[in-house]
DSSP file (Angstrom, degrees, kcal/mol; ACC not computed):
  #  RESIDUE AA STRUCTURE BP1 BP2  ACC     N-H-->O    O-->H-N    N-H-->O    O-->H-N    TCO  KAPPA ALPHA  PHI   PSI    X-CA   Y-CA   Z-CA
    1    1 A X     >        0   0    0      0, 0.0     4,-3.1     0, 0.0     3,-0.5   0.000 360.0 360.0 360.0 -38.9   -9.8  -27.6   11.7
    2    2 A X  H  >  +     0   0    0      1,-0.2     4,-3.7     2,-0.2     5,-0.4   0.950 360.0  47.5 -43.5 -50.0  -12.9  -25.9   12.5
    3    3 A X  H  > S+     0   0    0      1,-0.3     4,-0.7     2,-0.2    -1,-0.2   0.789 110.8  50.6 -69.0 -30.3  -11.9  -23.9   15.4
    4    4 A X  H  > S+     0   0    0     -3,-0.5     4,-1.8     2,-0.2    -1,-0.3   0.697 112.5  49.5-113.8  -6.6   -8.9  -22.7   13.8
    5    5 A X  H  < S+     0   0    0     -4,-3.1    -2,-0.2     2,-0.2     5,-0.2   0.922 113.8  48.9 -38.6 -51.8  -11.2  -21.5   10.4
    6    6 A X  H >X S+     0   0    0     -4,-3.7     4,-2.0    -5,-0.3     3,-0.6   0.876 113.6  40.2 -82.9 -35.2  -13.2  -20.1   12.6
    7    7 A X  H 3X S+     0   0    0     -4,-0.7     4,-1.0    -5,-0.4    -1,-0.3   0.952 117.0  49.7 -81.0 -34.8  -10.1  -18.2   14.5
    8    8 A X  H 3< S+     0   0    0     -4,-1.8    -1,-0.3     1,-0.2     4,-0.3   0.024 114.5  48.1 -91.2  25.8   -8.1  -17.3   10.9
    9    9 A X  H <> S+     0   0    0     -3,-0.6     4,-2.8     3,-0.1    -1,-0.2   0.505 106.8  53.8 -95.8 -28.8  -11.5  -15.8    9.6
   10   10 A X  H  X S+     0   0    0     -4,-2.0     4,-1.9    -5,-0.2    -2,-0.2   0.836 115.3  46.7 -62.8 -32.1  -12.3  -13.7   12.8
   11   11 A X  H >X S+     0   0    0     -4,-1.0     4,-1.0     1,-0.2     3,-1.0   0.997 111.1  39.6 -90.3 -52.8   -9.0  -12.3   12.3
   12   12 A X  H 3>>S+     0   0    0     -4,-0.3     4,-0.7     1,-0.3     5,-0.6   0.754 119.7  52.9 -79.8 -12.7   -8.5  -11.3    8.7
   13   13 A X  H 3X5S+     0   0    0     -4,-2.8     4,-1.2     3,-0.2    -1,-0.3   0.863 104.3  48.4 -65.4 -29.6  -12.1  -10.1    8.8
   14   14 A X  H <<5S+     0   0    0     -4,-1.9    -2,-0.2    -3,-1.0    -1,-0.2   0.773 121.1  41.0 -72.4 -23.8  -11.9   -8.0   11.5
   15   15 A X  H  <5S+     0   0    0     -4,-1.0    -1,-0.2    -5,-0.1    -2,-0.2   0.282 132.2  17.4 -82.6 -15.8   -8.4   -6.4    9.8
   16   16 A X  H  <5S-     0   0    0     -4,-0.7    -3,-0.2    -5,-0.2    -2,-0.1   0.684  89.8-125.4-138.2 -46.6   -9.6   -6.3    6.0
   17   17 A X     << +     0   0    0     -4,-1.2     2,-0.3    -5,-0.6    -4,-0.2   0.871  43.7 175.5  79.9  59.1  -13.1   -6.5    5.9
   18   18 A X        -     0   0    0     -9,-0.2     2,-1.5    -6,-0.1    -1,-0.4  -0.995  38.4-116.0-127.1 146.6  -13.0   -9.4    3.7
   19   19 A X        +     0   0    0     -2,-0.3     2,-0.6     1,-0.2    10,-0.1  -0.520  54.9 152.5 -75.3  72.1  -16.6  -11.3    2.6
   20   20 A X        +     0   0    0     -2,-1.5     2,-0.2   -11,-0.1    -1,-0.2  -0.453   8.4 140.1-100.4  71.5  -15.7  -14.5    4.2
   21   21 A X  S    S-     0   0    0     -2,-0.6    -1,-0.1     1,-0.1     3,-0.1  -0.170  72.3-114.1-104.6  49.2  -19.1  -15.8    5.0
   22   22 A X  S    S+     0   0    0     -2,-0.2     2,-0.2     4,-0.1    -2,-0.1   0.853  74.7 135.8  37.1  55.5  -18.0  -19.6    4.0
   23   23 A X        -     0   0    0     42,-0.0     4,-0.1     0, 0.0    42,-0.1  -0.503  68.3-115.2-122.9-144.2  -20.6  -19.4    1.0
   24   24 A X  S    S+     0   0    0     -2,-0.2    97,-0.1     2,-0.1    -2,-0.1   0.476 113.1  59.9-127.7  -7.2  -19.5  -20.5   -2.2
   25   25 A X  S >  S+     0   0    0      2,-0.1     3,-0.6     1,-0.1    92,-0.1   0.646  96.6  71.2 -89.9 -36.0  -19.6  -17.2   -4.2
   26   26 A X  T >> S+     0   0    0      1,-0.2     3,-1.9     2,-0.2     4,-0.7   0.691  79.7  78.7 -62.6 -26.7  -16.9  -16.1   -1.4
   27   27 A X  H >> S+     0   0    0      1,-0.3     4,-3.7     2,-0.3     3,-0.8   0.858  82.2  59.1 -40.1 -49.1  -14.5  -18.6   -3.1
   28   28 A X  H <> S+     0   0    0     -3,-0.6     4,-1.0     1,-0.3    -1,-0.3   0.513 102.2  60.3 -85.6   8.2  -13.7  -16.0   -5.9
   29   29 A X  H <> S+     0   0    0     -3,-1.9     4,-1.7     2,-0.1    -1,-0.3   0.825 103.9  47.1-100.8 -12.0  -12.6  -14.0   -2.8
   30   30 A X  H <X S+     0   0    0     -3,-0.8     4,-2.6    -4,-0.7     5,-0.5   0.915 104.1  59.4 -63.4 -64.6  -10.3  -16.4   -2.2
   31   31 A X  H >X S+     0   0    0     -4,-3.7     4,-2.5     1,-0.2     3,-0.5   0.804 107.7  45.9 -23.4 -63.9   -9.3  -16.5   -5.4
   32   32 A X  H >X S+     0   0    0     -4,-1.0     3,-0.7     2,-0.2     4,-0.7   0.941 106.1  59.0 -25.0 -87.1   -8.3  -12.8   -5.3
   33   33 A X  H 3< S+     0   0    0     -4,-1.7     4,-0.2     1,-0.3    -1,-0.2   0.481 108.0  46.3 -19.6 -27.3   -6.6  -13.0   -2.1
   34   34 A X  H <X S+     0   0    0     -4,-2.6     4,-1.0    -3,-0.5    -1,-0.3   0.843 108.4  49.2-117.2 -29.6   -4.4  -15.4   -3.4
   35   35 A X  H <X S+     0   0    0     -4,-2.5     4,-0.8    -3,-0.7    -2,-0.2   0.683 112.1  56.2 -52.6 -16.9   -3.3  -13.9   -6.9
   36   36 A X  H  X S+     0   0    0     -4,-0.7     4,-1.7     2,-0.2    -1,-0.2   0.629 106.8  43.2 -78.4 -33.0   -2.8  -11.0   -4.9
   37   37 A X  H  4>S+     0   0    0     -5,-0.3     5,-0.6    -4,-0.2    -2,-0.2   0.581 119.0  49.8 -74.2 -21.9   -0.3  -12.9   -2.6
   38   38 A X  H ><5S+     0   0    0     -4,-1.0     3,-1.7     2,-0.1    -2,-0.2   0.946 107.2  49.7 -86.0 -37.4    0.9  -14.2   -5.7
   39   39 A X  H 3<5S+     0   0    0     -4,-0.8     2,-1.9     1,-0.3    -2,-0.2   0.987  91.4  83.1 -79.8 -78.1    1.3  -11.0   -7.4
   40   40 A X  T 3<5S-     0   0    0     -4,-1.7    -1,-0.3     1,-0.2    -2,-0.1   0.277  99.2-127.5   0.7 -26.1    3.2   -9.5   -4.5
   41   41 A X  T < 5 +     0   0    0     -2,-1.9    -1,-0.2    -3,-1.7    -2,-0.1   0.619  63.1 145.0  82.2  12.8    6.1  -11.0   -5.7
   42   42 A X      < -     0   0    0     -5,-0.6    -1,-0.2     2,-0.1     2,-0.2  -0.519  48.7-124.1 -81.8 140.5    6.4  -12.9   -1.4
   43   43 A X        -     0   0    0     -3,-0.1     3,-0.5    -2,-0.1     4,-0.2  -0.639  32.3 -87.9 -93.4 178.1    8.0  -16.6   -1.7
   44   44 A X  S    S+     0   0    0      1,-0.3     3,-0.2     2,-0.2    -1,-0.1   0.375 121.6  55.4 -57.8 -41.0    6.2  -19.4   -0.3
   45   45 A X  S    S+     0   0    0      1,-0.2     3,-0.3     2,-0.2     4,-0.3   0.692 102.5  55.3 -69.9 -30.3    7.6  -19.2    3.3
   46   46 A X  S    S+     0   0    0     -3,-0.5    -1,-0.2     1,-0.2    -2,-0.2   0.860 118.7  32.0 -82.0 -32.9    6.7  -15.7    3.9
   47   47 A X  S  > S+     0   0    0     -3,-0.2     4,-3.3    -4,-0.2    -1,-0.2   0.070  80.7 107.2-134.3  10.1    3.0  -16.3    3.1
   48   48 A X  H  > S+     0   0    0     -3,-0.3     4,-1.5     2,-0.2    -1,-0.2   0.704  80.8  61.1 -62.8 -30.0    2.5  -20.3    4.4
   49   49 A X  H  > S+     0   0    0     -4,-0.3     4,-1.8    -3,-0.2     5,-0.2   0.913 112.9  36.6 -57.6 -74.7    0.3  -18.7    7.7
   50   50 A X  H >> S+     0   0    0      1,-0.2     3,-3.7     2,-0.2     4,-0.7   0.851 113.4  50.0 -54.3 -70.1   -2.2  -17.2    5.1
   51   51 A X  H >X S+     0   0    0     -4,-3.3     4,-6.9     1,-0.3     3,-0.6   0.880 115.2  52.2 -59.5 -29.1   -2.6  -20.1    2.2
   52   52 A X  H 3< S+     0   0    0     -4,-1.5    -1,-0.3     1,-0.2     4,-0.3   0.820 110.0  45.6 -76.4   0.1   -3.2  -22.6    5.4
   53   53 A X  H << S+     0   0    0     -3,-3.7    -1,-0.2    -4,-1.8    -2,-0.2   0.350 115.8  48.1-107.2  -1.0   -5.7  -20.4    6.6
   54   54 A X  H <X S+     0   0    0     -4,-0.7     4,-3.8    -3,-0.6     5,-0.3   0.538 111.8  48.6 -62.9 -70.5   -7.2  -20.2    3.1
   55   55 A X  T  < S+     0   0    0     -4,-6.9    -2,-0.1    -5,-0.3    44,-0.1   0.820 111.0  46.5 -54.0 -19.5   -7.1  -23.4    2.6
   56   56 A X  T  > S+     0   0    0     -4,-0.3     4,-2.2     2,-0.2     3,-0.5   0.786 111.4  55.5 -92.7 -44.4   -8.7  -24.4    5.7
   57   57 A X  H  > S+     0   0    0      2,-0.2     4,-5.8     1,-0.2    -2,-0.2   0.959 110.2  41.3 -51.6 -66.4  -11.1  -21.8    5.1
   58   58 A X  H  < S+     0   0    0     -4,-3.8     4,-0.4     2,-0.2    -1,-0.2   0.648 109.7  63.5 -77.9  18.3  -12.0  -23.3    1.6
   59   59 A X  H  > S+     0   0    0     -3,-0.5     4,-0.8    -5,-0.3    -2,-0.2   0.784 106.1  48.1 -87.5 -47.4  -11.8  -27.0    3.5
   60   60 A X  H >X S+     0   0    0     -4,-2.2     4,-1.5     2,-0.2     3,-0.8   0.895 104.6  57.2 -85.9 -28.4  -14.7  -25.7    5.7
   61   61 A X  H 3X S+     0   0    0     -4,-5.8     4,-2.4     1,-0.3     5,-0.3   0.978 103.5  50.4 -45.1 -39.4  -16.7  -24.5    2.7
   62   62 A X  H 3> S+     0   0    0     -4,-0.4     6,-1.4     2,-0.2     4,-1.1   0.757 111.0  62.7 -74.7  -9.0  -16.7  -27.9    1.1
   63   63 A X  H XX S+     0   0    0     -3,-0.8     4,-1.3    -4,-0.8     3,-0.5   0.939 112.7  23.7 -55.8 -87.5  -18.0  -28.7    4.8
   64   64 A X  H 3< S+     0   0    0     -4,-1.5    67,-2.6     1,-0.2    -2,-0.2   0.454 135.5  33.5 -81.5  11.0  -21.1  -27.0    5.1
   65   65 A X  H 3< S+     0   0    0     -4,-2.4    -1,-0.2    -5,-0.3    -3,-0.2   0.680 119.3  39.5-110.1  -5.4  -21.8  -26.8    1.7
   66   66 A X  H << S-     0   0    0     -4,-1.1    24,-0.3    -3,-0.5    -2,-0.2   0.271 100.8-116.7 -98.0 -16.3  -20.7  -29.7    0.0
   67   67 A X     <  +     0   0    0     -4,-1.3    -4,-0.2     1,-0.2    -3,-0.1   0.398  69.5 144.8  59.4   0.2  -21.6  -32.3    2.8
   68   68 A X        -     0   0    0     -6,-1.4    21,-0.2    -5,-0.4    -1,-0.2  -0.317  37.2-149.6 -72.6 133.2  -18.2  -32.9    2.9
   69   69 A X  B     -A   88   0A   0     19,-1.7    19,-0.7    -2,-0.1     2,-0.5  -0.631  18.6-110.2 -99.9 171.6  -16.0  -33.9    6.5
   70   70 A X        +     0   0    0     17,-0.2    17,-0.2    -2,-0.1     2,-0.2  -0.888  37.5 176.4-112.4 137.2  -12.8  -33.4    7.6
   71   71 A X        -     0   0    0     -2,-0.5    15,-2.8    15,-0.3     2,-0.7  -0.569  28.6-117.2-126.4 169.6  -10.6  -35.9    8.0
   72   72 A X  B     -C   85   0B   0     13,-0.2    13,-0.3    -2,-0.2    12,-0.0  -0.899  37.4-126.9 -95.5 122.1   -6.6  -36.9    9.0
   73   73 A X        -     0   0    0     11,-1.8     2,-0.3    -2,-0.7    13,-0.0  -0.116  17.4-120.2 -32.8 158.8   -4.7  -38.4    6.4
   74   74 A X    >>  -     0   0    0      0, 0.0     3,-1.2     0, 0.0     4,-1.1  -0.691  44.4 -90.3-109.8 148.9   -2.9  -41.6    6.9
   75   75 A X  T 34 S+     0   0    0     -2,-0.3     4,-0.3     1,-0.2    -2,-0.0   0.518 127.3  58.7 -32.4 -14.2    0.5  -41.7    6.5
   76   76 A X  T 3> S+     0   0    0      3,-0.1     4,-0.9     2,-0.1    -1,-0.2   0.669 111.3  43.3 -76.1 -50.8   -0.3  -42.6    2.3
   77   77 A X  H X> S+     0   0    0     -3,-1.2     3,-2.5     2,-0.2     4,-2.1   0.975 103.9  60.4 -73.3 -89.5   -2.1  -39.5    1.9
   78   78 A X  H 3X S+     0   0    0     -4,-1.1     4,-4.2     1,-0.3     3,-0.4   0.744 114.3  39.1  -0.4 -99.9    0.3  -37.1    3.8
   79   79 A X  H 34 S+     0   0    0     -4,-0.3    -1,-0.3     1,-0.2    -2,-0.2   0.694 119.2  46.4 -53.6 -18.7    3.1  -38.0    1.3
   80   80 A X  H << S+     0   0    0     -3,-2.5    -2,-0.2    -4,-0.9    -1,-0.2   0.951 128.2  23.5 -65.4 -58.9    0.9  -38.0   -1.6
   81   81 A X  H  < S-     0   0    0     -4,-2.1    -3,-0.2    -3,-0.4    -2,-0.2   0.620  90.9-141.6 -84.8 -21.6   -1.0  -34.5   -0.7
   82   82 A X     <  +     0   0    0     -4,-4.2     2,-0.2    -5,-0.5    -3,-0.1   0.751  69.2  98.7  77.5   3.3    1.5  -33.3    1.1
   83   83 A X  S    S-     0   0    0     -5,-0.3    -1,-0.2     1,-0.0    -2,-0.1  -0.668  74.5-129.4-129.6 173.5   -0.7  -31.9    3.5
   84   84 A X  S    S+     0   0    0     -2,-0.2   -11,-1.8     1,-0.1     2,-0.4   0.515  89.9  39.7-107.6 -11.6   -1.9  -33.6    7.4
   85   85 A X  B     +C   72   0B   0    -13,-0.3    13,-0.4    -8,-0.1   -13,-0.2  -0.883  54.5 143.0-125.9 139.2   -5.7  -33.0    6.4
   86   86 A X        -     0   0    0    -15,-2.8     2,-0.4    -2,-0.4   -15,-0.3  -0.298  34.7 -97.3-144.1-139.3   -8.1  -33.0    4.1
   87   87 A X  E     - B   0  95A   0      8,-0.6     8,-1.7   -17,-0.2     2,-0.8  -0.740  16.9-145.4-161.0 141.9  -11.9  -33.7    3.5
   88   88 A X  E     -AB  69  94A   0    -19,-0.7   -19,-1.7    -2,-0.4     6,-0.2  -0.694  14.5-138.8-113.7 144.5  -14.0  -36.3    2.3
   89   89 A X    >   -     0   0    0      4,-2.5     3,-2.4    -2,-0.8     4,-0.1  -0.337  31.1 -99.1 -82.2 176.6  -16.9  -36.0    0.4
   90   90 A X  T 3  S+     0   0    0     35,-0.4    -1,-0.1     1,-0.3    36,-0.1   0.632 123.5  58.8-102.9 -39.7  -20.4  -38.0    0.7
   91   91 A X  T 3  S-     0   0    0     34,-0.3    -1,-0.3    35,-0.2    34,-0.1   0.624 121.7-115.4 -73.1  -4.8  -19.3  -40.2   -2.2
   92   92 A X  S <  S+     0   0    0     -3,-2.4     2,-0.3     1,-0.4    -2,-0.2   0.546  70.6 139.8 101.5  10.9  -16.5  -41.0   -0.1
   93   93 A X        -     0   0    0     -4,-0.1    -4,-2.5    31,-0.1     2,-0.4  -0.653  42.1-142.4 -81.6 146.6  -13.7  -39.3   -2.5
   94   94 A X  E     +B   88   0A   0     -2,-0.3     2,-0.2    -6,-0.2    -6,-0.2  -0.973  21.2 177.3-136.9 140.4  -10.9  -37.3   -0.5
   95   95 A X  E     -B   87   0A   0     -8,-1.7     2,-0.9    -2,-0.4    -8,-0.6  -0.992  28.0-132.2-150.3 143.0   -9.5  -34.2   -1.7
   96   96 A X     >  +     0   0    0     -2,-0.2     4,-1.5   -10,-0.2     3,-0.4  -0.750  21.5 178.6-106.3  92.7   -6.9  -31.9   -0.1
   97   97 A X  T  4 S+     0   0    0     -2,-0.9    -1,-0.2     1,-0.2   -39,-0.1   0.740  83.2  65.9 -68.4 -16.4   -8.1  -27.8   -0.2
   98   98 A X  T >4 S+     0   0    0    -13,-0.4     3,-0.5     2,-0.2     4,-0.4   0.786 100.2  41.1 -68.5 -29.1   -5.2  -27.0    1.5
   99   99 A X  G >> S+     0   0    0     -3,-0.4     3,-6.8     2,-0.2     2,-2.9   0.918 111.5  62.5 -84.2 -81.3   -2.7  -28.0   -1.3
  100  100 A X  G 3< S+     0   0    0     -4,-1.5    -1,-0.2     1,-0.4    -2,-0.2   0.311  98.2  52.9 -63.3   0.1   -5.1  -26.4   -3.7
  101  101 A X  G <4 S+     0   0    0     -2,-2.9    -1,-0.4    -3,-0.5    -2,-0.2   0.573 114.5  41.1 -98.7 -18.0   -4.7  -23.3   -2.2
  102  102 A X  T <> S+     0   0    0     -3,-6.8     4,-1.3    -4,-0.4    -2,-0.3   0.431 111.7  54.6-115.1   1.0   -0.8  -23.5   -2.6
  103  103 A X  T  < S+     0   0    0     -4,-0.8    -1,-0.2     2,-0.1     4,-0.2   0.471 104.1  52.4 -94.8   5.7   -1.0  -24.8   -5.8
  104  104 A X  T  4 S+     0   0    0     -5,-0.2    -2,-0.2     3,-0.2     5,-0.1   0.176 116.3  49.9-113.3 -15.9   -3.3  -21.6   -6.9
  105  105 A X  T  4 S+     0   0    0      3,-0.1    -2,-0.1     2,-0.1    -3,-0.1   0.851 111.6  39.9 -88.2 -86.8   -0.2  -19.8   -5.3
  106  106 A X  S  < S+     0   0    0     -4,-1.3    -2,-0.1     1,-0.2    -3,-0.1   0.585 135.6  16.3 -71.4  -6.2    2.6  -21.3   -7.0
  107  107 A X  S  > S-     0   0    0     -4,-0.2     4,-0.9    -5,-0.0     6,-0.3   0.701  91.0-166.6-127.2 -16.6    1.1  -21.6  -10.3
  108  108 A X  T >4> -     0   0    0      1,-0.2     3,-4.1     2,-0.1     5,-1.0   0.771  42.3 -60.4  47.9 153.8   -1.6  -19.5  -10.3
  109  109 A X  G >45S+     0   0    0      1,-0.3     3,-1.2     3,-0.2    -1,-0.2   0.580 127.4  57.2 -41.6 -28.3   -4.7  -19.0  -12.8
  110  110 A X  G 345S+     0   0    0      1,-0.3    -1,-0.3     2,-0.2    -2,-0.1   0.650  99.4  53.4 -42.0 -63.0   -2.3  -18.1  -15.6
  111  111 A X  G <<5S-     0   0    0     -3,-4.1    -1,-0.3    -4,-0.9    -2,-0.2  -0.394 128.8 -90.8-103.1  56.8   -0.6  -20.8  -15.6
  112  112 A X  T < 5S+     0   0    0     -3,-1.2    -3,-0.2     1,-0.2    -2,-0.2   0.339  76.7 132.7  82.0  -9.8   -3.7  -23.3  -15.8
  113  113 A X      < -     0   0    0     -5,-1.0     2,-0.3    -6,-0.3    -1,-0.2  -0.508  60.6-111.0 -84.0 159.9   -4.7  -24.0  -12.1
  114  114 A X        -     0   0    0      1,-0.1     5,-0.1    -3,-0.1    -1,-0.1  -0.614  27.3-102.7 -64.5 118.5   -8.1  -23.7  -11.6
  115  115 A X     >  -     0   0    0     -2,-0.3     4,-1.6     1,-0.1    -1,-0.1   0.082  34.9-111.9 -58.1 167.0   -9.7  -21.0   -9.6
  116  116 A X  H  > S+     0   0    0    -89,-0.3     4,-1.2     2,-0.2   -88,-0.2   0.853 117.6  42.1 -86.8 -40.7  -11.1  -22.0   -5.9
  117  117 A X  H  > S+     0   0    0    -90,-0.4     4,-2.1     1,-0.2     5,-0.2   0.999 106.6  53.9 -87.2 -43.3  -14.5  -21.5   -6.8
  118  118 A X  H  > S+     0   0    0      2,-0.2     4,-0.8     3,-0.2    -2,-0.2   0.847 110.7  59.2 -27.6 -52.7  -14.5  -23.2  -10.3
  119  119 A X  H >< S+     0   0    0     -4,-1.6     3,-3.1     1,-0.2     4,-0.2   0.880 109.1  41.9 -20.5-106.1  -12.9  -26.1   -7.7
  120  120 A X  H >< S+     0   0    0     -4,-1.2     3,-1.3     1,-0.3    -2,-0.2   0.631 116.1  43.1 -19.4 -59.3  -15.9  -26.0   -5.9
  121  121 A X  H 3< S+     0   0    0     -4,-2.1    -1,-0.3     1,-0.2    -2,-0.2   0.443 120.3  46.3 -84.2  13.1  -18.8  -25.8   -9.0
  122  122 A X  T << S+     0   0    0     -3,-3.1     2,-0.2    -4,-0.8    -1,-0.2   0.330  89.7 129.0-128.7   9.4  -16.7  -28.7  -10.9
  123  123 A X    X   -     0   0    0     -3,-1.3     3,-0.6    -4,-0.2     2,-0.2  -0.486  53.8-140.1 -72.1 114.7  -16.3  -31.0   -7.5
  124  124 A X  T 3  S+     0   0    0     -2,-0.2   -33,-0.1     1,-0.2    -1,-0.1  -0.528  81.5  31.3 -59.3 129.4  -17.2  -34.5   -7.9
  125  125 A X  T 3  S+     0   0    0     -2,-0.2   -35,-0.4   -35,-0.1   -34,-0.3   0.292  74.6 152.9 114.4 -36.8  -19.1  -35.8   -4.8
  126  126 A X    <   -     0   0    0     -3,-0.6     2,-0.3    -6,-0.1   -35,-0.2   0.247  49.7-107.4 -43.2-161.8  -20.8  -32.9   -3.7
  127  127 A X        -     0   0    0    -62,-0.1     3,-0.1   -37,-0.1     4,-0.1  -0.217  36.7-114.5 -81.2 170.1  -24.6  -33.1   -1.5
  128  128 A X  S    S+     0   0    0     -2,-0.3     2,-0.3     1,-0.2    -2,-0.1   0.755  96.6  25.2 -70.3 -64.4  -27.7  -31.9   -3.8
  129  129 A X  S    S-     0   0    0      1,-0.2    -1,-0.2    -3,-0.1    -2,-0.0  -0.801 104.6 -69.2-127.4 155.8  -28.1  -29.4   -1.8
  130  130 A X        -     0   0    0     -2,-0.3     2,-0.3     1,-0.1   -65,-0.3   0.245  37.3-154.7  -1.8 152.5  -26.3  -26.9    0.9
  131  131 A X        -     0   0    0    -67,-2.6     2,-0.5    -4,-0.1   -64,-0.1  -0.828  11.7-152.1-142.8 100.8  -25.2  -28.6    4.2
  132  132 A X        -     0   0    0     -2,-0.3     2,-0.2   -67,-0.1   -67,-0.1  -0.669  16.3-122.5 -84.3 133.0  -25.1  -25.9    6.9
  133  133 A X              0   0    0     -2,-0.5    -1,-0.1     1,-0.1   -69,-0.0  -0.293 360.0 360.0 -82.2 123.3  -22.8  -26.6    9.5
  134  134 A X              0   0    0     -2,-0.2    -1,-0.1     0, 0.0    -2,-0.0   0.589 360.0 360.0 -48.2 360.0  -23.8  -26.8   13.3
């Protein structure tokens, strides 16, 4: 999952100029990005490259800043989350940023989901402190 963060941020930064330096204040850019996709009036299909490359993006925040890994779901997970990855955190809880990017999509702040960074500062589990990623 890293390597392909690392390849969907190179691209939409070098094309938008958007502040994706995987800190945790960058989250509410997320945020944007994806009410904006939402706003756009595009269904689900049209815009499934970008929310997994969002999600994956806010999968590697909870990496290096959360302590958090990433891990593959088991066949349990998968059909629960709906996703083939996800990450677990240091208390050993596992939570899927990729669904939380397409559920910020399809229901959006409006209708009650939680913003991506609010996610982040209300995440059970976190580290103490920063974890910066090798």
């Amino acid at each position: 999952m890293r390597q392909y963060t690392k390849g969907f941020v190179a691209e939409v930064t070098s094309r938008n100029r958007l502040p994706l330096d995987y800190s945790v204040q960058s989250l509410r850019v997320v945020d944007f990005v994806v009410e904006g996709l939402r706003k756009g009036g595009k269904n689900r299909q049209d815009v499934d490259p970008a929310l997994s490359g969002l999600g994956a993006y806010v999968g590697e925040v909870l990496v290096r800043r959360a302590g958090a890994v990433w891990v593959d779901f088991d066949g349990e997970q998968c059909a629960y989350f709906g996703q083939p990855v996800g990450v677990r955190m240091p208390d050993g809880r596992v939570w899927n940023p990729l669904g939380k990017v397409v559920n910020l999509f399809e229901r959006g702040a409006d209708e009650g989901e939680e913003s991506l960074q609010t996610f982040y500062l209300t995440l059970p589990g976190r580290a103490r402190r920063s974890v910066e990623a090798v």
